[in-house]
N, C-alpha and C positions, 0 to 999 in steps of 0.2 A: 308934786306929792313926795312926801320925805321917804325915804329907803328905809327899807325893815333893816331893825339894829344888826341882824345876822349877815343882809348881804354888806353892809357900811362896813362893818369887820372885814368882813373876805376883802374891801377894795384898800384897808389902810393895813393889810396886815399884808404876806408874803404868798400871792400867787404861784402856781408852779414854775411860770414864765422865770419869775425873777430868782427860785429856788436853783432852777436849772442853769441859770448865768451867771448865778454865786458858784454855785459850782464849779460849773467848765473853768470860768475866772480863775478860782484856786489854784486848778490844778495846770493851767497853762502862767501862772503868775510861780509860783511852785517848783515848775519845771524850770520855768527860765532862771530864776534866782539861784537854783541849787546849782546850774553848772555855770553860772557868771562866776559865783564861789570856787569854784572846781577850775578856774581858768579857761574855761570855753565863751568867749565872745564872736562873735558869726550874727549875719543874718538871722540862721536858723534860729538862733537862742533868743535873741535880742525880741525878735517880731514877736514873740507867743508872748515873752513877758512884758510887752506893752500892750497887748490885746486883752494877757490877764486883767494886767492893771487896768484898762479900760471897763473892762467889762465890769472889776471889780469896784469903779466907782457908777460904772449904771446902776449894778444891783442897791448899790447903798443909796442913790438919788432918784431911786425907781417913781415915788411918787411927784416931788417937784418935778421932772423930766414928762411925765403923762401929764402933770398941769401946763407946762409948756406949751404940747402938743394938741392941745384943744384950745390955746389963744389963738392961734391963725389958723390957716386951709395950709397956709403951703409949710408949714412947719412940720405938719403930718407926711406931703409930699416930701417932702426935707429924707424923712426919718426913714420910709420907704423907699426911696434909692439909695440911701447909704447902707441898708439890710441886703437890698438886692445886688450892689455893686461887692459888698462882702461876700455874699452867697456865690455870684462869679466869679471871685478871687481864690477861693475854697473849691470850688468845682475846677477851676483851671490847675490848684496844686495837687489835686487828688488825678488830673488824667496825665501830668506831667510825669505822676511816681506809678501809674499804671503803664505810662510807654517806659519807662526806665526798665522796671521790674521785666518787662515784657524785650527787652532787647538785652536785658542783661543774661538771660536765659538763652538767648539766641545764640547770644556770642558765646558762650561756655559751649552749646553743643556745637558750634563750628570750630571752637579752638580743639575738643574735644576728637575732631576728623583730619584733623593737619597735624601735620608731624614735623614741630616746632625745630627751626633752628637757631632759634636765640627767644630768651625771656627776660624782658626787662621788666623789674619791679619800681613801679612808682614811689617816690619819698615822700612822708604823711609826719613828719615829727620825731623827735627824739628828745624828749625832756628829760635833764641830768642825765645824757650820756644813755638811756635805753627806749627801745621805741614805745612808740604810745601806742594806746592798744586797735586803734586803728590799723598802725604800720604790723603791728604783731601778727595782726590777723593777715596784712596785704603776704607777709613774712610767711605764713603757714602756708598759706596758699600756693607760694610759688613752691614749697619744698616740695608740695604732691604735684605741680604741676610735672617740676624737675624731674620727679622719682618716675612720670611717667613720659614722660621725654629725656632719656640718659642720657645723648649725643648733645642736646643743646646746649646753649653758652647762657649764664646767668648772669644777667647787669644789674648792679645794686646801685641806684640812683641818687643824688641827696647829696646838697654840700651844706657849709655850715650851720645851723640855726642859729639865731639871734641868743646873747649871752653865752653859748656853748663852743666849749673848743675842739668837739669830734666833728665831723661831719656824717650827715645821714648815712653816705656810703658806706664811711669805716664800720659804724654799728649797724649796717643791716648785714655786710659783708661777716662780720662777725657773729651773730646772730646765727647766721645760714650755718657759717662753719662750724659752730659749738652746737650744732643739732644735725651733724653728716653727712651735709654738702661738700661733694669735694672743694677741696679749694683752689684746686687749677681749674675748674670749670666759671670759678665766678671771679667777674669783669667790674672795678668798682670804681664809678665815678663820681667825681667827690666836689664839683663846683656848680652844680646847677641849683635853682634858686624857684622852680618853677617848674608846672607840666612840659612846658612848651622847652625849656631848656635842656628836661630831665633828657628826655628825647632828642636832642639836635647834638648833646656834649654823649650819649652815648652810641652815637652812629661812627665814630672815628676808633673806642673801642672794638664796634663788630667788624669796620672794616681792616683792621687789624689782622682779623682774624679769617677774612676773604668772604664775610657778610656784608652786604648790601641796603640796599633798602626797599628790594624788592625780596630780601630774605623775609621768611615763616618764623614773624615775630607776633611772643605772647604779650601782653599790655597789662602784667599785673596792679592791679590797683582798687579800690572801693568799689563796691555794687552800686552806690551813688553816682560817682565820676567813671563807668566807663560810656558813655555820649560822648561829653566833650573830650573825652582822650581821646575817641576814634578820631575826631573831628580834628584834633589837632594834629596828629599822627599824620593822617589823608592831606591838612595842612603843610605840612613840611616836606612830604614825600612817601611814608612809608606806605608801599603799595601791597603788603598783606600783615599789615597790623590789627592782631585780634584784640580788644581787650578780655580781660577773665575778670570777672568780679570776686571780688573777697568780701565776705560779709562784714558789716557795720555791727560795731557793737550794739545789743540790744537797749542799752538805756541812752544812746546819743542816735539810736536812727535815725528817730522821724525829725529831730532837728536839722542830721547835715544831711537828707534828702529835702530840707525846706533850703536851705542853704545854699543847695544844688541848686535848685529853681530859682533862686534867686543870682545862682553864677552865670546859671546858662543862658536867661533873657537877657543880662547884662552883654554877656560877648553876643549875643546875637543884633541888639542894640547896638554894641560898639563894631559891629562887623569883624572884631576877636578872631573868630573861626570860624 
């Protein structure tokens, strides 16, 4: 029996299904583009804007794609596990940023009860000589840590970036000191290239100074990365390394917490940390 003209419309025309996956597509195709433009390439960025694009060509072959799926049985099945395999993908990165969130909090009221003898600030970038606004933020963060731990010793971690002739160290050391950091309190090391460096090149500054690595150390760095800092930290030796989180700027979060997720299976896979 032929279909009344009204529902034949509904089925050649734009469902809500396929309204809603124009959509999302958009603005995950949207998101990625603007900051590939903006110099941010990452996992984080990268995956949303090929999921946009993806999704952005379902919406536009919405109708050949359901003719597809009514020539065979297993074509349907096809299409049902790769919904369900996405939908576990997506529920695995939503409990990954639920235990982050949920330990990043943790570590702030514990770092918040020790009475810090050295803070070392992680390195996050320095494009043309001033930090990025990641590092700015890890940057604020340790000045109130500092201001509330006075006696502590301040590491400014970071050696040079690619193209850049400062290193992280000098411009975060600077940074600290052009907003009231003393500058005999802050310890800057200027050749590390990496978490796991930042931390091993500034254990010979604290010991220096008759700190240990059993000394009441802060882990300033990203509300993203402090997991695998503690992880690395506990890796190398340091046996009371707190990390603090520093907030993620708001229009690059939810990428480099996708980012994270995609660092931290990685070393867990490569046995990393």
């Amino acid at each position: 029996m032929p279909r009344p003209p009204a529902q034949a419309s509904r089925q050649r025309g734009w469902p809500w299904q396929r309204k809603a996956l124009a959509l999302l597509a958009g603005v995950l195709l949207g998101d990625g583009l603007a900051l590939m433009a903006a110099g941010y390439f990452s996992m984080g960025v990268t995956v949303p804007g090929a999921l946009g694009l993806a999704g952005g060509l379902l919406a536009w072959r919405w109708h050949p794609v359901h003719a597809w799926l009514g020539l065979r049985p297993w074509h349907r099945r096809l299409w049902h596990a790769g919904w369900w395999l996405l939908a576990a993908w997506v529920a695995s990165v939503a409990a990954f940023c639920a235990v982050l969130a949920w330990r990043s909090q943790a570590y702030d009221n514990a770092a918040a009860r020790m009475p810090l003898q050295a803070i070392i600030v992680l390195g996050s970038g320095t494009p043309q000589g001033r930090p990025s606004p990641a590092l700015q933020a890890r940057l604020d963060k340790a000045r109130a840590v500092a201001a509330a731990h006075p006696s502590a010793w301040v590491v400014v971690s970071g050696g040079v970036d690619f193209g850049e002739t400062l290193s992280e160290g000098r411009v975060m050391g600077d940074y600290l000191r052009a907003r009231g950091v003393a500058p005999e309190r802050i310890l800057q090391e200027e050749r590390s290239t990496s978490t796991d460096l930042n931390l091993q090149y500034s254990l010979p500054l604290l010991q220096a100074k008759g700190l240990g690595l059993d000394a009441a150390t802060g882990l300033v760095t990203s509300d993203f990365h402090t997991l695998r800092a503690e992880r690395i930290a506990r890796k190398i030796g340091y046996t009371r390394a707190i990390p603090i989180a520093a907030p993620t700027p708001l229009y690059i979060r939810c990428n480099a917490w996708l980012r994270e997720y995609f660092a931290t299976a990685s070393s867990w896979v490569l046995n990393e940390v």
